[in-house]
Rosetta silent file (secondary structure, phi, psi, omega in degrees, C-alpha in Angstrom):
SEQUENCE: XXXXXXXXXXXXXXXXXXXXXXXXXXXXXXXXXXXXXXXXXXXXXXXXXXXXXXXXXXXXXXXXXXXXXXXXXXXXXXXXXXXX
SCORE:     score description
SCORE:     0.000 S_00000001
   1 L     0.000  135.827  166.172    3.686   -8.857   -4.865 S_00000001
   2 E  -133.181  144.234 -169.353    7.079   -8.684   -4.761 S_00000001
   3 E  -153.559  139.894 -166.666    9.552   -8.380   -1.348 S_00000001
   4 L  -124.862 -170.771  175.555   13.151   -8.414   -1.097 S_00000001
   5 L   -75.435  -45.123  162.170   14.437   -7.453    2.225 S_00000001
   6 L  -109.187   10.880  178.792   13.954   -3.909    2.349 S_00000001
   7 E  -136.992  143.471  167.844   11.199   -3.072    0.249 S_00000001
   8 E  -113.612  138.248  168.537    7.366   -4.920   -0.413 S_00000001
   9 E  -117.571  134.301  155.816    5.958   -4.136   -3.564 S_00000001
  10 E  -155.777  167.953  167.090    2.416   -4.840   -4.807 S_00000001
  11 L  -100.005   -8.657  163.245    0.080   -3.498   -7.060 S_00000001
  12 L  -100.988  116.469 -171.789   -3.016   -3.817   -5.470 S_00000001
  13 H   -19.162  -68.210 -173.454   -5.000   -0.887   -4.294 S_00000001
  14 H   -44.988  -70.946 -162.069   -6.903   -2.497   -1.220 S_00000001
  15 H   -45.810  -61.957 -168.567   -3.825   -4.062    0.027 S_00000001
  16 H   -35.952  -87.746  179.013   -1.699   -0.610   -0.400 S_00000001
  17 H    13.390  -76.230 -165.382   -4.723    0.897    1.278 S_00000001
  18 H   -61.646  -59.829 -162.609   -4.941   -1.230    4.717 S_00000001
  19 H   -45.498  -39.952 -178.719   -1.393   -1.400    4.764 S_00000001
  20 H   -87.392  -40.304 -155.131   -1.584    3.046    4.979 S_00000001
  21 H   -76.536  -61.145  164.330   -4.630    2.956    7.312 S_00000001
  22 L   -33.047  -39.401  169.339   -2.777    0.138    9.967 S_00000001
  23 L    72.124   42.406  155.150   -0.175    3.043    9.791 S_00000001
  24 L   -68.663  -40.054  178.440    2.492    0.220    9.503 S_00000001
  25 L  -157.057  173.236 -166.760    4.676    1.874    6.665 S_00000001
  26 L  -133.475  144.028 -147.532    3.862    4.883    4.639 S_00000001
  27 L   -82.262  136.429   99.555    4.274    4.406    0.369 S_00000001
  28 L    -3.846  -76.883  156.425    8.022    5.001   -0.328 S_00000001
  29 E  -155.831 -169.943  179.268    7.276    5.616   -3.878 S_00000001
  30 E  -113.028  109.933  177.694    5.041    4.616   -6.913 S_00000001
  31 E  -117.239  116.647 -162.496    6.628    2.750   -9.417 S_00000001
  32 E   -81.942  114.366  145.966    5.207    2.541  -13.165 S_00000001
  33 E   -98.709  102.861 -177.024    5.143   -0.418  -15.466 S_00000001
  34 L    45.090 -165.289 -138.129    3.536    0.340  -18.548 S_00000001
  35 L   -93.053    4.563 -175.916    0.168    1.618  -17.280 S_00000001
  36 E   -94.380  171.408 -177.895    0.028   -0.189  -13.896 S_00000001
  37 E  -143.891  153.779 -170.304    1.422    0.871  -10.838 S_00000001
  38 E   -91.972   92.737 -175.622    3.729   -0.510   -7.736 S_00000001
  39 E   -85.447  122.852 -167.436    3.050    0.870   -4.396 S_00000001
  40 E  -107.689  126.634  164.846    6.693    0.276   -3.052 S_00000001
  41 E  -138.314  156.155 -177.872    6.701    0.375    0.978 S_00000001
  42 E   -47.304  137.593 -167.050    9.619   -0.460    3.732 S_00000001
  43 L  -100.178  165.121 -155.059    9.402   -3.978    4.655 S_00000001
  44 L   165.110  111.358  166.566    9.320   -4.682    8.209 S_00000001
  45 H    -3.882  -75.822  162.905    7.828   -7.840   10.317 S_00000001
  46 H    -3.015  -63.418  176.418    5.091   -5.503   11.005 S_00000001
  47 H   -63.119  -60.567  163.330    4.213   -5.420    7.606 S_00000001
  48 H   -17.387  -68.076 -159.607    4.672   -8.944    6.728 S_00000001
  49 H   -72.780  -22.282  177.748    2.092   -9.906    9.552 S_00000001
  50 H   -64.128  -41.049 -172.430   -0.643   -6.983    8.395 S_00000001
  51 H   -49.613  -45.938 -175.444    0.057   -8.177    3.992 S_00000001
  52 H   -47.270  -56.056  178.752   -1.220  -11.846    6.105 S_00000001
  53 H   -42.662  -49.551  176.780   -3.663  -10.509    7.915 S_00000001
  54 H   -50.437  -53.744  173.476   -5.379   -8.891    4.996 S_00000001
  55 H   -33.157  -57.186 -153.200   -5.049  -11.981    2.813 S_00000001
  56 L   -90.315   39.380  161.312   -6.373  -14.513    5.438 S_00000001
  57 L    45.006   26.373 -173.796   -9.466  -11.633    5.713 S_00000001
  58 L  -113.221   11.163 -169.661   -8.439  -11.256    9.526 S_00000001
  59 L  -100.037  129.795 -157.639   -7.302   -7.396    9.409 S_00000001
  60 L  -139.001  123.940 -172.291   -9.205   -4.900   11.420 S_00000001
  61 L  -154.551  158.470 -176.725   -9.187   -0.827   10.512 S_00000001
  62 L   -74.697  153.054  173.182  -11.512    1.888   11.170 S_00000001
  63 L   -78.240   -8.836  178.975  -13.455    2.486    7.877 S_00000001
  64 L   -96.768  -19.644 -162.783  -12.840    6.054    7.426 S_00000001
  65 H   -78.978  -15.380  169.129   -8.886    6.259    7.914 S_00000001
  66 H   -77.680    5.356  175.287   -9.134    3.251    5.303 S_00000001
  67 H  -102.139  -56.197  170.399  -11.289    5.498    2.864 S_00000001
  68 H   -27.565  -67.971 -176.412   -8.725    7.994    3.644 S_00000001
  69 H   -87.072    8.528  134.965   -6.135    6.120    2.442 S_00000001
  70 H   -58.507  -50.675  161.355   -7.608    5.090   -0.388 S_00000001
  71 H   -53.853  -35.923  157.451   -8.258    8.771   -1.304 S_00000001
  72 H   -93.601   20.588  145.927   -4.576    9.620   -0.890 S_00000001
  73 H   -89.082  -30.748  174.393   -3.721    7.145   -3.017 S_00000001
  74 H   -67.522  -37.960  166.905   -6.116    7.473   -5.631 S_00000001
  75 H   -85.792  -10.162  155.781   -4.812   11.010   -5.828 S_00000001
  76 H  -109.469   43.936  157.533   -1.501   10.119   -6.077 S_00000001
  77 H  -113.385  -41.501 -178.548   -1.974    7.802   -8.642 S_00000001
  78 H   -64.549  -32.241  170.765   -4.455   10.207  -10.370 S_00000001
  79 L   -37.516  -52.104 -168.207   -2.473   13.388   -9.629 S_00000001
  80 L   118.314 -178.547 -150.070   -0.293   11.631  -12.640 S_00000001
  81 L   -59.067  -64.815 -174.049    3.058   10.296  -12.947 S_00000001
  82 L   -60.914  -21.140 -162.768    5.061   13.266  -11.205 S_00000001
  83 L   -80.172   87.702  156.318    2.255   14.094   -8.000 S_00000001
  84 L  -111.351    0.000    0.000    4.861   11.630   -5.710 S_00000001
């Protein structure tokens, strides 16, 4: 994870995921290091306390809009480099 003041970064899927489903921030871009990838989204309080929530396993979403938003992430990490 990385989080400056206006952007949170992380590279982990789940996390993006909840983070899309909570409908707190919406991915910004994708950013590519060598084969891994950055889900970059607007930082915001908001955000902060949902990244916690998840961690401390206290974060509560309907299961399908989080299989949703797994699925539009997986395709636009799968789409390739350019489907942003």
């Amino acid at each position: 994870m990385n989080r400056n003041q206006d952007l949170f970064s992380t590279n982990d899927l789940s996390l993006a995921a909840a983070i899309i489903a909570t409908r707190t921030s919406s991915v910004s871009q994708i950013d590519w290091k060598g084969r891994e990838a950055f889900f970059q989204f607007h930082n915001s309080p908001t955000l902060e306390r949902v990244v916690s929530e998840f961690w401390n396993k206290d974060l509560s979403s309907d299961c399908l809009t989080y299989f949703e938003a797994m699925r539009y992430l997986k395709k636009r990490l799968f789409g390739g480099r350019d489907a942003q």
